[in-house]
Biopython code that builds the backbone (N, CA, C, O; Angstrom):
import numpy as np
from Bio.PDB.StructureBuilder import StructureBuilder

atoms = [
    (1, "UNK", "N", (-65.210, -23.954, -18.744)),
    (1, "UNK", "CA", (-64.373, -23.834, -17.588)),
    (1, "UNK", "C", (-63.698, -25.173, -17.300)),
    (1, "UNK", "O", (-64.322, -26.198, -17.577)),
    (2, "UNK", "N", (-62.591, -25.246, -16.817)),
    (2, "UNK", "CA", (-61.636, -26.277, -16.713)),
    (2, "UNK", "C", (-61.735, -26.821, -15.218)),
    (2, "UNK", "O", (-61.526, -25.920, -14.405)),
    (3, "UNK", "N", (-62.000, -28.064, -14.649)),
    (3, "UNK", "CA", (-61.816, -28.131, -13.396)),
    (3, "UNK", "C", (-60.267, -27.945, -12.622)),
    (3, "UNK", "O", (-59.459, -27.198, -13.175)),
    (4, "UNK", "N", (-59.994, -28.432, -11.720)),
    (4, "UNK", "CA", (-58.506, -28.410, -11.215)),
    (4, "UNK", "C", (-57.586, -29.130, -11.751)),
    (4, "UNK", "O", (-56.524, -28.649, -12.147)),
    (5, "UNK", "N", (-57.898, -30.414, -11.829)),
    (5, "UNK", "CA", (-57.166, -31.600, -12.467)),
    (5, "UNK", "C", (-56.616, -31.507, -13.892)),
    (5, "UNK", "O", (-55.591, -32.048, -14.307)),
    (6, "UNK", "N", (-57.549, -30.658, -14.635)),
    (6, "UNK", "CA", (-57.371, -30.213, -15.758)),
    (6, "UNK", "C", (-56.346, -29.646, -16.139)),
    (6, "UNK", "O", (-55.434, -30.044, -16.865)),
    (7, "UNK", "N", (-56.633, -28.037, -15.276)),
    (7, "UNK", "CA", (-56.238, -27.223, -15.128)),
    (7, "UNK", "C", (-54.050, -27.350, -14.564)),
    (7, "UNK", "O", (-53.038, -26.800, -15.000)),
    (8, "UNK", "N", (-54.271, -28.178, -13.658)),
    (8, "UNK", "CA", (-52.987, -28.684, -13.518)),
    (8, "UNK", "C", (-51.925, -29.757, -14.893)),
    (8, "UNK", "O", (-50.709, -29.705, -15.079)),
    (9, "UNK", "N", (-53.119, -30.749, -15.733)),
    (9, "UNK", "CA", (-52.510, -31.378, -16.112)),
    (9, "UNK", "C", (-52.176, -30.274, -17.568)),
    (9, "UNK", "O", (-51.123, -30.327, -18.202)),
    (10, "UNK", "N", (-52.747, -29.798, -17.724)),
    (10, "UNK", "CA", (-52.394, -28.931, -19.358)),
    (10, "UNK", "C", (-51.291, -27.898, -18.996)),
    (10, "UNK", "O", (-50.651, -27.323, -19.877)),
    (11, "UNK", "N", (-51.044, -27.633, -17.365)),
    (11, "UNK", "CA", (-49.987, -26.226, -17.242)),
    (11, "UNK", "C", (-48.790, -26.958, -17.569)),
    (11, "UNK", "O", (-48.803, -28.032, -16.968)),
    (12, "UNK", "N", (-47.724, -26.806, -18.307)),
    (12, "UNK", "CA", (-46.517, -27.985, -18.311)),
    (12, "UNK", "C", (-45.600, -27.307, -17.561)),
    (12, "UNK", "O", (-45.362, -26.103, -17.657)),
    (13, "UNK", "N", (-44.883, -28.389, -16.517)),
    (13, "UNK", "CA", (-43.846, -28.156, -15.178)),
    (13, "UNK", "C", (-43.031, -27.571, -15.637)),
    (13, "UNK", "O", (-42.889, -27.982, -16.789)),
    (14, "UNK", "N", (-42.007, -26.402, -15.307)),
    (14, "UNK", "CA", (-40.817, -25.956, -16.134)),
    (14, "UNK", "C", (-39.947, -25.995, -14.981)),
    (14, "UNK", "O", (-40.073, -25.365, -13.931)),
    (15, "UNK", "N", (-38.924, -26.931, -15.358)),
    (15, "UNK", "CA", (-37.626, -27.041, -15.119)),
    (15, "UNK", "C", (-36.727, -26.406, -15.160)),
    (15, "UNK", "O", (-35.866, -26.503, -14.285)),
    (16, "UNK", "N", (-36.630, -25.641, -16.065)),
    (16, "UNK", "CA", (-35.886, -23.945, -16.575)),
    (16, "UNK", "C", (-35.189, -23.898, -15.615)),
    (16, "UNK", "O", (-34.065, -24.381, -15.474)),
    (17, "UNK", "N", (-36.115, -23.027, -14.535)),
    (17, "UNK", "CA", (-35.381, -22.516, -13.714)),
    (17, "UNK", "C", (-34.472, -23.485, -12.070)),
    (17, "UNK", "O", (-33.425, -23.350, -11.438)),
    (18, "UNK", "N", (-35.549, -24.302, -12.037)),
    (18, "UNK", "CA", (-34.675, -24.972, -11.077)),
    (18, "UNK", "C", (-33.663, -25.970, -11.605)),
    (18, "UNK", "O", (-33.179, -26.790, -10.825)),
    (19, "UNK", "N", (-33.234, -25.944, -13.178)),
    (19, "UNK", "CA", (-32.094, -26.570, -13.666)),
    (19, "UNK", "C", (-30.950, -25.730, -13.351)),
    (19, "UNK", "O", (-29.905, -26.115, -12.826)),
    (20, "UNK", "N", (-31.356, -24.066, -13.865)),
    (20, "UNK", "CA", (-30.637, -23.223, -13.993)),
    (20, "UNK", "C", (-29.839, -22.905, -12.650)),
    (20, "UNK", "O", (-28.618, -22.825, -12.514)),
    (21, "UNK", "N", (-30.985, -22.720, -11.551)),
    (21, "UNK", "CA", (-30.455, -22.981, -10.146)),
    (21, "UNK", "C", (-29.775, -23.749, -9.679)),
    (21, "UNK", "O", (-29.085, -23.135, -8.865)),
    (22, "UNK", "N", (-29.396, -25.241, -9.678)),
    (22, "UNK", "CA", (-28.682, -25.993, -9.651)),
    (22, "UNK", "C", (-27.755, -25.795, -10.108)),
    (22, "UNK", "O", (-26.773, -25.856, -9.368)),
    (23, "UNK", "N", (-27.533, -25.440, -11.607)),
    (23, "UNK", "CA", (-26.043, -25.341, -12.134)),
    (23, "UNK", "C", (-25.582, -23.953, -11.511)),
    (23, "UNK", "O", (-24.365, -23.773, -11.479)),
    (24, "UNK", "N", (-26.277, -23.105, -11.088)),
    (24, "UNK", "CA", (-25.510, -21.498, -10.271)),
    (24, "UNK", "C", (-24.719, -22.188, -9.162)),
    (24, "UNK", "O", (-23.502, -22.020, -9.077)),
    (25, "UNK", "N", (-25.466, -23.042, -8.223)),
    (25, "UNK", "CA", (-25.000, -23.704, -6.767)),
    (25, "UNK", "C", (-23.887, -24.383, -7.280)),
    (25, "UNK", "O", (-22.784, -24.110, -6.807)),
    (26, "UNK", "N", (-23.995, -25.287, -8.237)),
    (26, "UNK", "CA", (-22.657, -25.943, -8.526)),
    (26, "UNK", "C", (-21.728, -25.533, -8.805)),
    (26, "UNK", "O", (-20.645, -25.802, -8.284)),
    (27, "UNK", "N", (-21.973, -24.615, -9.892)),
    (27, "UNK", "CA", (-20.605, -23.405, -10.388)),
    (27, "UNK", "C", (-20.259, -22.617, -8.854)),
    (27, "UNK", "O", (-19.187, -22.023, -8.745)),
    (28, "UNK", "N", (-21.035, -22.649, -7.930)),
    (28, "UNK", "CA", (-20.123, -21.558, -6.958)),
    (28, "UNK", "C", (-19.403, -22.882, -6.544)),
    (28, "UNK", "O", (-18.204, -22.882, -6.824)),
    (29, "UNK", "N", (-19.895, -24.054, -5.912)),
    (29, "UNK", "CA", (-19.904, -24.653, -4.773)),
    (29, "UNK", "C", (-18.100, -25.273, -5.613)),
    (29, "UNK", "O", (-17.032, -25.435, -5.021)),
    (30, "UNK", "N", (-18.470, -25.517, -7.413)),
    (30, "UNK", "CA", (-16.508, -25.576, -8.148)),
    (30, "UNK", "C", (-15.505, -24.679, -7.643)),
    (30, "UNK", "O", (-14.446, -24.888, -7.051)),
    (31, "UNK", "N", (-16.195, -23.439, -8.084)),
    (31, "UNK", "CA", (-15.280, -22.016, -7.619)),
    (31, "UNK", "C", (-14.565, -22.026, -6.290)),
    (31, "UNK", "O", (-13.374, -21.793, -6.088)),
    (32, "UNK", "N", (-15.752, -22.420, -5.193)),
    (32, "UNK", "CA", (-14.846, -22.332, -3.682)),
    (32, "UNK", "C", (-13.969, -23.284, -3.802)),
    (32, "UNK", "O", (-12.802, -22.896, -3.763)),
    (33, "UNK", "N", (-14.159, -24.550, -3.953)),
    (33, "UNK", "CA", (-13.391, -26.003, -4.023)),
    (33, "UNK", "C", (-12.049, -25.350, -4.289)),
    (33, "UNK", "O", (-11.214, -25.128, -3.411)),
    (34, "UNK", "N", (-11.901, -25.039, -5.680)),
    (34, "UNK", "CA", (-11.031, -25.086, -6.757)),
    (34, "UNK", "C", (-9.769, -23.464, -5.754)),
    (34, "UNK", "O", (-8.639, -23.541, -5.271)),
    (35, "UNK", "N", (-10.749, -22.268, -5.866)),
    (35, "UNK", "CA", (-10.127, -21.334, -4.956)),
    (35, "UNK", "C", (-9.598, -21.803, -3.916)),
    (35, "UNK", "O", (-8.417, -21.586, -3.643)),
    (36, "UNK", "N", (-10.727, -22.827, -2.858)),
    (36, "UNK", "CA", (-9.349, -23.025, -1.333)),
    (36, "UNK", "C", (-8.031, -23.915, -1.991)),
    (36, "UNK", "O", (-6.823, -23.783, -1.795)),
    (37, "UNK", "N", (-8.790, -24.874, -2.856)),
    (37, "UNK", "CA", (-7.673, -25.941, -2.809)),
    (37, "UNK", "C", (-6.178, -24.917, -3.562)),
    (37, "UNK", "O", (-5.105, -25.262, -3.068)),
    (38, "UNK", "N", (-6.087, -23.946, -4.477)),
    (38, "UNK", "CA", (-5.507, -23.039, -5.020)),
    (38, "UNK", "C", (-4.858, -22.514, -3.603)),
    (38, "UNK", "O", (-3.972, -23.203, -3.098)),
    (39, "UNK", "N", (-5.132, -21.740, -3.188)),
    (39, "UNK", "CA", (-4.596, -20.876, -1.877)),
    (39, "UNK", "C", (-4.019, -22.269, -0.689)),
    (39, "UNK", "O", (-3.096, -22.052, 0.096)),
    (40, "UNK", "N", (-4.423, -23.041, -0.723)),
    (40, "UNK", "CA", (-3.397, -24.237, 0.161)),
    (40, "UNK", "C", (-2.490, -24.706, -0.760)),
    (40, "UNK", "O", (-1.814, -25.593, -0.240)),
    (41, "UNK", "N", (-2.218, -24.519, -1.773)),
    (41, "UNK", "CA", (-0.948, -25.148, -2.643)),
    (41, "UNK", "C", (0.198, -23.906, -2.371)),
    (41, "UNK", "O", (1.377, -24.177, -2.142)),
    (42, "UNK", "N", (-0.216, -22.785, -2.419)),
    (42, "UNK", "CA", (0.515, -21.943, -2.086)),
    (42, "UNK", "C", (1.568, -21.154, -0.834)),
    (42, "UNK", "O", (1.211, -20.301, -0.021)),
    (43, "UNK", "N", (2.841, -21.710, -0.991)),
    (43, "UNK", "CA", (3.213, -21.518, 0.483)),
    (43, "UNK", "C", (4.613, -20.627, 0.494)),
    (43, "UNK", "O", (5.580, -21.083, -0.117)),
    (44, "UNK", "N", (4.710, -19.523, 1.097)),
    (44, "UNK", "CA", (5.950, -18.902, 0.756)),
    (44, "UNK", "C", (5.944, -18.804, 1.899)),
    (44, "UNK", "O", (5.049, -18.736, 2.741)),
    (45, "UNK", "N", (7.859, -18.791, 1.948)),
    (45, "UNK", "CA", (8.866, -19.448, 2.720)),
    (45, "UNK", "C", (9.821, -18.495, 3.012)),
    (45, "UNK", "O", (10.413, -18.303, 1.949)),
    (46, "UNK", "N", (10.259, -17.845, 3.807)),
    (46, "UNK", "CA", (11.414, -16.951, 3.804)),
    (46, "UNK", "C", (12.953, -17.810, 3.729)),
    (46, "UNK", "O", (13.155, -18.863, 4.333)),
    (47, "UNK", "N", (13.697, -17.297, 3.087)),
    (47, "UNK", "CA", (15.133, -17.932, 2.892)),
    (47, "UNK", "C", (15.879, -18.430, 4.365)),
    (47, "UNK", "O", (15.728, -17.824, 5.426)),
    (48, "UNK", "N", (16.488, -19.329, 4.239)),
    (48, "UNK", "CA", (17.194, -19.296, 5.262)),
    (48, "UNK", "C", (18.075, -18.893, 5.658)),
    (48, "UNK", "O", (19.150, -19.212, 5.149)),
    (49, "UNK", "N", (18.009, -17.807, 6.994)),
    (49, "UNK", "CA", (19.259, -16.993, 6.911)),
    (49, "UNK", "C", (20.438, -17.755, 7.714)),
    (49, "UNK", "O", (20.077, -18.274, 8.771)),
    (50, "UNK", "N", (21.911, -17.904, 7.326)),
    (50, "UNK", "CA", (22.657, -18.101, 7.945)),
    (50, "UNK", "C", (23.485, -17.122, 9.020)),
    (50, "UNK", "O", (24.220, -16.233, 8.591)),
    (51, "UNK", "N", (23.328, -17.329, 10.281)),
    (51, "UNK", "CA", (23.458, -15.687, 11.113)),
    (51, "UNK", "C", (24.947, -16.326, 12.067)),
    (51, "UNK", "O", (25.514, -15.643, 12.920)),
    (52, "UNK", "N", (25.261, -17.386, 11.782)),
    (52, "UNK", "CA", (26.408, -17.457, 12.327)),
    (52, "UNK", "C", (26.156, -18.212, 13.754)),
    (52, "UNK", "O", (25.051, -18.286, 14.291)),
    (53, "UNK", "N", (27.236, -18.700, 14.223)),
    (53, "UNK", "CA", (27.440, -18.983, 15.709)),
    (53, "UNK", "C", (26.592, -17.789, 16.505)),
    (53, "UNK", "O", (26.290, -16.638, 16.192)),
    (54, "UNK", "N", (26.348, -18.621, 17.696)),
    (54, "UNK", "CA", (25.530, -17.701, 19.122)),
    (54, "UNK", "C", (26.310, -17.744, 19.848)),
    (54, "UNK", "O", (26.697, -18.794, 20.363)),
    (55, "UNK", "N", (26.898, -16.275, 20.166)),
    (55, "UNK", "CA", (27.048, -15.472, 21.258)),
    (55, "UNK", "C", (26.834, -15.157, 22.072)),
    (55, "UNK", "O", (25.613, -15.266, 22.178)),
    (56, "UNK", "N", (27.477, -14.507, 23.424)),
    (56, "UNK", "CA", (27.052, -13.536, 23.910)),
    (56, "UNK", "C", (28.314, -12.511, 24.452)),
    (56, "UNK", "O", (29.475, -12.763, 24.774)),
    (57, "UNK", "N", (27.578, -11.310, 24.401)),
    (57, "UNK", "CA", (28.514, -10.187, 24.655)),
    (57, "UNK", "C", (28.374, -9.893, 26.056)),
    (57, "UNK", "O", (27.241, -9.614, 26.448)),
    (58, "UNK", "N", (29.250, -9.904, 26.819)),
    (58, "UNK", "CA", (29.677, -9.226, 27.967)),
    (58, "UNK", "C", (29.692, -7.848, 27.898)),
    (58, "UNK", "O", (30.534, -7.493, 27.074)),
    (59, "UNK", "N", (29.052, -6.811, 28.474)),
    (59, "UNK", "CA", (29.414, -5.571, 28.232)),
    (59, "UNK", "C", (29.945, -4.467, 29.314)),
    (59, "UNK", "O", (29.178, -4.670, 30.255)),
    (60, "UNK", "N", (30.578, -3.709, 29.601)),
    (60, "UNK", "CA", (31.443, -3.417, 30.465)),
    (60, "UNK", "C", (30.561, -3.062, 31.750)),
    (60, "UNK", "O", (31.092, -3.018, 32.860)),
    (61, "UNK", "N", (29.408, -2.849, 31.597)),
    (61, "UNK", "CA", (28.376, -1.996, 32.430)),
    (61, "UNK", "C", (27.682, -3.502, 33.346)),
    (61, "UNK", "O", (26.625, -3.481, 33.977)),
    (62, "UNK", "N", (28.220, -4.214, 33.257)),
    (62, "UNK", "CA", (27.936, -6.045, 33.335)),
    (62, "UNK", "C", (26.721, -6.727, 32.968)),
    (62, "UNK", "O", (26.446, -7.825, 33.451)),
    (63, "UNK", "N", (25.602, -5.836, 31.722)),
    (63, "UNK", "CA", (24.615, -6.865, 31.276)),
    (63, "UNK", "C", (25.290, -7.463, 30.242)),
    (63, "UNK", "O", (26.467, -7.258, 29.949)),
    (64, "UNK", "N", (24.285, -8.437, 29.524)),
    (64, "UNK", "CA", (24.709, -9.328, 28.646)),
    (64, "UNK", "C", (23.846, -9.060, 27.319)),
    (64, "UNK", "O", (22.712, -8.602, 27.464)),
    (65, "UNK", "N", (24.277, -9.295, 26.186)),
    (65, "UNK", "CA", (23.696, -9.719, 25.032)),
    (65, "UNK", "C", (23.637, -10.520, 24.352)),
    (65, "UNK", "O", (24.767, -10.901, 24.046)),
    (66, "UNK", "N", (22.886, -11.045, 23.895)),
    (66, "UNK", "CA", (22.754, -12.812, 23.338)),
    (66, "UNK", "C", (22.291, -12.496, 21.858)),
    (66, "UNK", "O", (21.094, -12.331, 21.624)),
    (67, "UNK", "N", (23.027, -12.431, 21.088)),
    (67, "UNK", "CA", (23.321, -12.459, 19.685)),
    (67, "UNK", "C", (23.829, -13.419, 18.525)),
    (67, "UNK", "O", (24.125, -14.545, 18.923)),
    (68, "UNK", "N", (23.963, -13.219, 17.354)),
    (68, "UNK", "CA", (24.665, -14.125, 16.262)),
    (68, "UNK", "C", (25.885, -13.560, 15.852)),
    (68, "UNK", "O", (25.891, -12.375, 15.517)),
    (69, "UNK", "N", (27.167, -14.381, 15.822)),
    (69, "UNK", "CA", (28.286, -13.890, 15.217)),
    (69, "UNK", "C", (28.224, -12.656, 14.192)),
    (69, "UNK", "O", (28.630, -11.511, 14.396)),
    (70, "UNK", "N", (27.589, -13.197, 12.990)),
    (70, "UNK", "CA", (27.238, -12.328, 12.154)),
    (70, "UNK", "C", (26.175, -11.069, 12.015)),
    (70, "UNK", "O", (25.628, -10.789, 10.949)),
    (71, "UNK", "N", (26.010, -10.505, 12.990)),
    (71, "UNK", "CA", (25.241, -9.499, 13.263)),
    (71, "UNK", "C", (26.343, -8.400, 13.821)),
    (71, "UNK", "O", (26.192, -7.184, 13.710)),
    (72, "UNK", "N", (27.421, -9.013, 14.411)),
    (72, "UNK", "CA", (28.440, -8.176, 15.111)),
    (72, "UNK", "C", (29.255, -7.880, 13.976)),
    (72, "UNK", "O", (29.653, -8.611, 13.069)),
    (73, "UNK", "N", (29.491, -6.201, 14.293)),
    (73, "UNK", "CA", (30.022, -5.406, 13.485)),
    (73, "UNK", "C", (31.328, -4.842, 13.884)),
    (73, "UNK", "O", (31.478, -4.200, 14.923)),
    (74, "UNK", "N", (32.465, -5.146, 12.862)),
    (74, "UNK", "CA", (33.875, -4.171, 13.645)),
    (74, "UNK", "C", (34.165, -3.387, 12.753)),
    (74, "UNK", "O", (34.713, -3.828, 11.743)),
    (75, "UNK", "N", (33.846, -1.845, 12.895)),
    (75, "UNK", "CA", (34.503, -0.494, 12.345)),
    (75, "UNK", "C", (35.695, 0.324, 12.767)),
    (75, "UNK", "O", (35.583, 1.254, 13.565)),
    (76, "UNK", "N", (37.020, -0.091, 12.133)),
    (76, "UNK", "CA", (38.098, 0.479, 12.979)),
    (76, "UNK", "C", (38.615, 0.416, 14.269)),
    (76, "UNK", "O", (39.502, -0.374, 14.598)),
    (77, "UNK", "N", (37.993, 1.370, 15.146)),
    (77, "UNK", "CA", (38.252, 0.422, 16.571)),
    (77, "UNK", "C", (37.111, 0.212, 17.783)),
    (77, "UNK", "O", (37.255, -0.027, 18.982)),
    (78, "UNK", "N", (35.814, 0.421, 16.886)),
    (78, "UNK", "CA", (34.446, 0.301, 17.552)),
    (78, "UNK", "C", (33.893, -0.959, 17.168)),
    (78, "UNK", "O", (34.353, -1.382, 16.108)),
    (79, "UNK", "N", (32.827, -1.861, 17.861)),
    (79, "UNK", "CA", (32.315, -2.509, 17.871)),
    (79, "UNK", "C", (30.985, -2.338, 17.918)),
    (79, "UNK", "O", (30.538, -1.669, 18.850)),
    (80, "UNK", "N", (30.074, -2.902, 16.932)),
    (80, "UNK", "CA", (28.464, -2.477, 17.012)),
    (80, "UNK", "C", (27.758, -3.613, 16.883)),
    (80, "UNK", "O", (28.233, -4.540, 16.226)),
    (81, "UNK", "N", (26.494, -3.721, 17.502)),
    (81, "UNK", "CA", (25.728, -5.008, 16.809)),
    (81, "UNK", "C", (24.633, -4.235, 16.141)),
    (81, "UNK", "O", (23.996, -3.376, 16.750)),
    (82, "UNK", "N", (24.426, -4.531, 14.934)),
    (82, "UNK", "CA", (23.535, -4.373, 13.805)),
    (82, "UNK", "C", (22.416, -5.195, 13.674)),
    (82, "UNK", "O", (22.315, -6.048, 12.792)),
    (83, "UNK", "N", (21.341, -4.900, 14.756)),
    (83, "UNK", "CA", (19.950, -5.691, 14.319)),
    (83, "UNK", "C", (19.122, -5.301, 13.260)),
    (83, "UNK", "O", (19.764, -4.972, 12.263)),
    (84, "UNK", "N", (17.868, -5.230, 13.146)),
    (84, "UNK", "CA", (17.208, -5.394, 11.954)),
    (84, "UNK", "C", (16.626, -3.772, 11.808)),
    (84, "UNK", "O", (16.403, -3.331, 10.681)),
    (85, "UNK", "N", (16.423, -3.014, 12.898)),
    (85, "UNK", "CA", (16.396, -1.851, 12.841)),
    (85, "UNK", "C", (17.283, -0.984, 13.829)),
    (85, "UNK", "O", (17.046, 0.211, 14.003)),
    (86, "UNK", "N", (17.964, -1.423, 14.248)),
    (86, "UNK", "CA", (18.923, -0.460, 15.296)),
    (86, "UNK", "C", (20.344, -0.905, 15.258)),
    (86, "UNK", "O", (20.867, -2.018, 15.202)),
    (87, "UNK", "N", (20.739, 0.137, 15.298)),
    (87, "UNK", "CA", (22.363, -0.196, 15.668)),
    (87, "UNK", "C", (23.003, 0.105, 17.034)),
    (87, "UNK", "O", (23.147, 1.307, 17.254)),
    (88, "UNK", "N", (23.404, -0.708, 17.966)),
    (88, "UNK", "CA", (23.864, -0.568, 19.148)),
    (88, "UNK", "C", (25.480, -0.491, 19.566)),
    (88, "UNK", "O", (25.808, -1.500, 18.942)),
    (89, "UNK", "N", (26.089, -0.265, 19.859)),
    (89, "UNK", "CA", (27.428, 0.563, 20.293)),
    (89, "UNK", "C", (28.188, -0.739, 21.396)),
    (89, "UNK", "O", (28.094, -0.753, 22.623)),
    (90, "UNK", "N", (28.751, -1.513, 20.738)),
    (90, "UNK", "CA", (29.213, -2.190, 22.161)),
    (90, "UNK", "C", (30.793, -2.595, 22.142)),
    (90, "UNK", "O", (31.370, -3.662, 22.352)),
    (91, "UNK", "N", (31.230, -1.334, 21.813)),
    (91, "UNK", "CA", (32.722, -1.300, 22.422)),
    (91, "UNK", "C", (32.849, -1.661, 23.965)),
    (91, "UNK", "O", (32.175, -1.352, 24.949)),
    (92, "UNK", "N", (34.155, -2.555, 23.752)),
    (92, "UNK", "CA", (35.134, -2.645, 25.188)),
    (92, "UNK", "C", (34.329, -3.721, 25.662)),
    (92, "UNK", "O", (34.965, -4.396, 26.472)),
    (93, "UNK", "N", (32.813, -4.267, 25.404)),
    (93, "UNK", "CA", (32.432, -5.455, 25.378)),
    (93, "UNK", "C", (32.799, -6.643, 25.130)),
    (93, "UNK", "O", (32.779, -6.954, 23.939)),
    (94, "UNK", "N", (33.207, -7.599, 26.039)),
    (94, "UNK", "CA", (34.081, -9.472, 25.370)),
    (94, "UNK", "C", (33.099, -10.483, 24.855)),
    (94, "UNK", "O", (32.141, -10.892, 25.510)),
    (95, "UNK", "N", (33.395, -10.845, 23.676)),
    (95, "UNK", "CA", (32.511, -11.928, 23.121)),
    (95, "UNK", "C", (32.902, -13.395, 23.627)),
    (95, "UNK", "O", (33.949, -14.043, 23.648)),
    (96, "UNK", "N", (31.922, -13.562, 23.922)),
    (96, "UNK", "CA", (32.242, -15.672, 24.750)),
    (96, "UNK", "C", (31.129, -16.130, 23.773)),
    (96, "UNK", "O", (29.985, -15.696, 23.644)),
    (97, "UNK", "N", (31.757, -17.095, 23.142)),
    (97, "UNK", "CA", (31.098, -18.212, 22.130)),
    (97, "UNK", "C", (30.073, -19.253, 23.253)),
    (97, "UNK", "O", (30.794, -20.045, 23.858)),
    (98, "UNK", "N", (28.910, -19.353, 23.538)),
    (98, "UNK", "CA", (27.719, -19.935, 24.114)),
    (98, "UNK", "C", (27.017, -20.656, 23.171)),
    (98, "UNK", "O", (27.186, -20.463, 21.967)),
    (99, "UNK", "N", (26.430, -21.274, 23.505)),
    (99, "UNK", "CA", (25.010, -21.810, 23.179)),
    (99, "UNK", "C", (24.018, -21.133, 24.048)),
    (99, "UNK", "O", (23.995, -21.399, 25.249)),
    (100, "UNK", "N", (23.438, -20.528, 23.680)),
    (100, "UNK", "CA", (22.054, -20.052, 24.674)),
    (100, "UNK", "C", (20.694, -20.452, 24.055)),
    (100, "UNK", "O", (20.555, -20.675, 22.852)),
    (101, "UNK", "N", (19.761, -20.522, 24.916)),
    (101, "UNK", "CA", (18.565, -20.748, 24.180)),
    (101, "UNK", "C", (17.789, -19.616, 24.561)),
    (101, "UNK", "O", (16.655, -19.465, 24.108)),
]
sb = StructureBuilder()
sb.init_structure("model")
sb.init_model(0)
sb.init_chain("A")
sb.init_seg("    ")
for serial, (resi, resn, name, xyz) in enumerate(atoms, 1):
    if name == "N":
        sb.init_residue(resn, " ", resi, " ")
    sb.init_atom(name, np.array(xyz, "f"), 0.0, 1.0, " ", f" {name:<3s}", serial, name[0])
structure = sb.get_structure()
């Protein structure tokens, strides 16, 4: 029978696995690094739209609309402003060149 001392010094320590563990933690701890720093290099930009001088339309009913030159539409003898989903009707309305904010 082996006492304790023995018994401890003949078992040999294995490293195996807590090498193996270490290199798992490291390979993730590359992966995140490498992934954020990836996704912050990346930056999309919408074009710049040129929309013209700012307006505003007077409209006969006496509110106002505060628009871009180029959004205003002339079809024959109607006038429309063309936003991004609607089209609005603003005949007989006077355009005055503003700055508005």
């Amino acid at each position: 029978m082996l006492s304790r001392t023995e018994r401890y010094q003949l078992k040999p320590k294995s490293f195996f696995f807590k090498g193996l563990f270490i290199a798992i933690i490291v390979c993730i701890g590359l992966f995140a690094a490498f992934n954020h720093y990836a996704k912050s290099q990346i930056k999309i930009e919408a074009p710049e739209q040129q929309l013209g001088r700012k307006v505003v339309i007077q409209l006969p009913n006496g509110k106002e609309l505060h628009t871009f030159e180029k959004l205003i539409i002339k079809k024959e003898e109607k006038m429309y402003y063309q936003g991004e989903r609607n089209k609005i009707d603003v005949t007989g309305g006077n355009i005055v060149y503003e700055n508005w904010e």
